[in-house]
C-alpha positions as CSV (number, residue, x, y, z in Angstrom):
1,X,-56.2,-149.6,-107.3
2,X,-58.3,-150.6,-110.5
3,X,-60.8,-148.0,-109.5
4,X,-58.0,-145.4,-109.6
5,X,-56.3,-146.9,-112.9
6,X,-60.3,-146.7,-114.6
7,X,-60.0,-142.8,-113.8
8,X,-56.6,-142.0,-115.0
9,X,-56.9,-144.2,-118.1
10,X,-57.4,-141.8,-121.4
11,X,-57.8,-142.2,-125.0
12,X,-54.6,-141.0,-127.2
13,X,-55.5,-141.2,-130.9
14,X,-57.2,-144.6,-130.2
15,X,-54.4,-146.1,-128.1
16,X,-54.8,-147.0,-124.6
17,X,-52.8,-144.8,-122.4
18,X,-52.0,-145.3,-118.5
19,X,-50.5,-143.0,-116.3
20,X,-49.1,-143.9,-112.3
21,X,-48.0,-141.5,-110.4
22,X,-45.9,-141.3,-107.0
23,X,-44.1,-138.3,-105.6
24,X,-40.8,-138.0,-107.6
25,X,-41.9,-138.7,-111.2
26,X,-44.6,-140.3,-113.3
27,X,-45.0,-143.6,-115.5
28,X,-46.7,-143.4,-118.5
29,X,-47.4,-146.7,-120.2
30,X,-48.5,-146.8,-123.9
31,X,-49.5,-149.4,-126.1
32,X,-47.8,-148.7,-129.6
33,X,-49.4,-151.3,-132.3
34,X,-47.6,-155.0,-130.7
35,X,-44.9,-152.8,-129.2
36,X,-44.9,-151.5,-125.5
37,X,-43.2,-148.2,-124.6
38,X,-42.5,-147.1,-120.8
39,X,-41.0,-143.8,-120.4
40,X,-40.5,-141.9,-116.6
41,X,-40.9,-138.9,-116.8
42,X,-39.0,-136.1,-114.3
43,X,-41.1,-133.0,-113.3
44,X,-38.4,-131.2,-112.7
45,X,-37.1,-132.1,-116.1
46,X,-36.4,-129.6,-118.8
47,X,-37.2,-132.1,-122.0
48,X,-40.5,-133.8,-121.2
49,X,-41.2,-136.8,-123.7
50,X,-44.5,-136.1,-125.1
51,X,-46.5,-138.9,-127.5
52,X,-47.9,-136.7,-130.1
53,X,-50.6,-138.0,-132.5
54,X,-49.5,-139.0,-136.2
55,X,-46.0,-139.3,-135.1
56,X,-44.4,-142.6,-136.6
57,X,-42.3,-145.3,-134.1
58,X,-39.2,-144.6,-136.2
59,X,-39.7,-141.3,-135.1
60,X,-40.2,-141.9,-131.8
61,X,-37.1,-143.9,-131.8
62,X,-35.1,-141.3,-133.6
63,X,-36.6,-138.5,-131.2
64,X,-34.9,-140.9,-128.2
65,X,-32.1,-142.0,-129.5
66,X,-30.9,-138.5,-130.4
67,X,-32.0,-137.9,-126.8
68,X,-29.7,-140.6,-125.7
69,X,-27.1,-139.1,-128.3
70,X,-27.4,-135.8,-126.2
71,X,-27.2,-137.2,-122.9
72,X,-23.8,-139.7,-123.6
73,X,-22.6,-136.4,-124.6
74,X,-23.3,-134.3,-121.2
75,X,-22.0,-137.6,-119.6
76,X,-18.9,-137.3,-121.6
77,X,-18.4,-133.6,-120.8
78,X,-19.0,-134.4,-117.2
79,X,-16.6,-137.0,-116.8
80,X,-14.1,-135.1,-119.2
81,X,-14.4,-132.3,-116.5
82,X,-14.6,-134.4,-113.4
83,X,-11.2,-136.2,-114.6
84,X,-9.9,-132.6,-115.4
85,X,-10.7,-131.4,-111.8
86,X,-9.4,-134.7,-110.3
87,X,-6.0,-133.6,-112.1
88,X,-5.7,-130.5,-111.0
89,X,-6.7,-131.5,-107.7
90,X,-3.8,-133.8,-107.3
91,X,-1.2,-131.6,-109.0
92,X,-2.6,-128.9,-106.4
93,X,-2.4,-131.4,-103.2
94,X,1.8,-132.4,-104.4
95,X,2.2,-129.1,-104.6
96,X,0.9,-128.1,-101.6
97,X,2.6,-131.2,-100.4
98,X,6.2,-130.1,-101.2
99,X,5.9,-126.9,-100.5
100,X,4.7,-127.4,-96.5
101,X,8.0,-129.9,-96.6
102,X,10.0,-126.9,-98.2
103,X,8.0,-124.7,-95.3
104,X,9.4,-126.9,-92.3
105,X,13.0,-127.4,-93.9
106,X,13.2,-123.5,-94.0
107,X,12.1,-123.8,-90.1
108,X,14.6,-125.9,-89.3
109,X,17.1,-124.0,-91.6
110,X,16.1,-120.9,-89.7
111,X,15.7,-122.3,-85.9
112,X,19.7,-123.3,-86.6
113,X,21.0,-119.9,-88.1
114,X,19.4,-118.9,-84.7
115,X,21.0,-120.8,-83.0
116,X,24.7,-120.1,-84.7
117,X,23.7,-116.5,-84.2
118,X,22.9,-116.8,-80.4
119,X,26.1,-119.0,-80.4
120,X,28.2,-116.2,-82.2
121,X,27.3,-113.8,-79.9
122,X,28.1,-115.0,-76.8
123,X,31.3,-116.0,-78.2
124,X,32.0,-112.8,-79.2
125,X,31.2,-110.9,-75.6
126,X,33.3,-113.9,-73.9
127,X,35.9,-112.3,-76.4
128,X,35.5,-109.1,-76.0
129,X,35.9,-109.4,-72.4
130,X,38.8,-110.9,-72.7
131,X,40.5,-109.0,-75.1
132,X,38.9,-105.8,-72.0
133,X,40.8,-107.6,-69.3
134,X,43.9,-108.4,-71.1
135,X,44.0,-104.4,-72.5
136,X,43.9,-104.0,-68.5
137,X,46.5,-106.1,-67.5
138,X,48.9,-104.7,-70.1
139,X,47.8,-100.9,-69.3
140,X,48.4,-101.6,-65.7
141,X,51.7,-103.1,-67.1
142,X,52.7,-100.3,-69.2
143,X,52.3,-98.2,-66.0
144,X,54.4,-99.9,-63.9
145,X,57.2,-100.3,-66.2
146,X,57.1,-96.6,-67.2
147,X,57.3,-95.6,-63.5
148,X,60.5,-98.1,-63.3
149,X,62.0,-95.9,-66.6
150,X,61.2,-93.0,-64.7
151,X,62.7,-94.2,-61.9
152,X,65.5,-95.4,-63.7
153,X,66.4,-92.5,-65.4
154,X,65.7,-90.1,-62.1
155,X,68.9,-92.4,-61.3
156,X,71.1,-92.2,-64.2
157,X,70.8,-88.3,-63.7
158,X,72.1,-88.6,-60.0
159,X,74.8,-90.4,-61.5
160,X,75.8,-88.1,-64.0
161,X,75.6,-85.1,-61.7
162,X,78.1,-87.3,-59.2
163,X,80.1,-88.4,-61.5
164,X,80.6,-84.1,-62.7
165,X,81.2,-83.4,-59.3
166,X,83.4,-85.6,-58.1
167,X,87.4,-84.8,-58.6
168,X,89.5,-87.1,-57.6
169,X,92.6,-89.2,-59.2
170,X,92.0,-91.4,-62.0
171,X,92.1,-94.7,-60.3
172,X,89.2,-93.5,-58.1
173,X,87.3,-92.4,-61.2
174,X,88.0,-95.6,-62.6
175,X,86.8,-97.6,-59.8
176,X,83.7,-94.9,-59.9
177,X,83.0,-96.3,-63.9
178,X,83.5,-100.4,-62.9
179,X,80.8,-99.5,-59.9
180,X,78.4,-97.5,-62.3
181,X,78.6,-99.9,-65.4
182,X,78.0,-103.4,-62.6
183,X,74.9,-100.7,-61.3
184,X,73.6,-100.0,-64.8
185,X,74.4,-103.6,-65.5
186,X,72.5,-104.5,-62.9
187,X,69.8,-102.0,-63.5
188,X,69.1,-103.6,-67.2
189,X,68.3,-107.0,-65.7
190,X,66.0,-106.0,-63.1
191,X,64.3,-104.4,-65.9
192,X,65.0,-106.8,-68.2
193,X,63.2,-109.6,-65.2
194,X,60.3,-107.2,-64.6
């Protein structure tokens, strides 16, 4: 170790000037008057410290605290930014938030109006079929009772045509009229039931 320090060890304007170095950065210790400086040093770095010769402490000093100055500054800006991007990064993740809870309410919103759809239309074929088999019933009804009519009047004709053609005393005619009206009488409430 002393061996090594006895080989690195320079002469900088008559100050003694040491230098250690491991694999990330470098240690350069100088002896300023009854003051002693340590700076590390980065390689990768872009502003390397350098001691030049006839430069004063209080410019030294001024050189690093406007170095300081500089780096608050960047720090500043970082944060600044880093807060900035936090707060966007949570007004992104509500609204992210509320909209996948506006996503599944639409779901459900939608899986009912399917359901009330499906629902609608089976009520409307079990309608429909109804509404087919009652149209049935009453067409078959219709039928029937226009055959009776028919019927019906096929005998009112034979009446008519008896009545012309028989010639007989008026007491027999009326008895003829009393049977026809209790027949046609009759006739009307069958119809009348059916």
């Amino acid at each position: 170790m002393e061996k090594k320090k006895s080989q690195n060890t320079k002469s900088l304007s008559r100050r003694d000037f040491d230098q250690e170095e491991d694999e990330n950065s470098c240690v350069y210790f100088a002896e300023l008057g009854s003051i002693q400086s340590m700076m590390r040093i980065f390689p990768r770095s872009s502003e390397i410290i350098s001691i030049q010769n006839g430069e004063s402490l209080e410019e030294k000093l001024k050189l690093q605290n406007s170095i300081i100055i500089k780096l608050y500054d960047d720090l500043q800006s970082i944060d600044s930014m880093a807060n900035a991007f936090k707060n966007e990064l949570e007004i992104v993740s509500e609204r992210l938030l509320r909209e996948s809870e506006k996503n599944i309410s639409l779901n459900e919103k939608i899986a009912q109006l399917e359901r009330t759809t499906e629902e609608l239309r089976e009520e409307h074929q079990t309608l429909t079929n109804s509404y087919e088999n009652q149209l049935q019933a009453m067409s078959e009804h219709l039928i029937s009772l226009n055959e009776k009519f028919l019927m019906q009047k096929d005998e009112i004709e034979a009446y008519r045509n008896d009545r012309t053609n028989v010639v007989g005393s008026p007491e027999s005619n009326q008895k003829k009229r009393t049977t026809n009206n209790q027949k046609r009488k009759s006739d009307s409430k069958a119809i009348v039931k059916s």
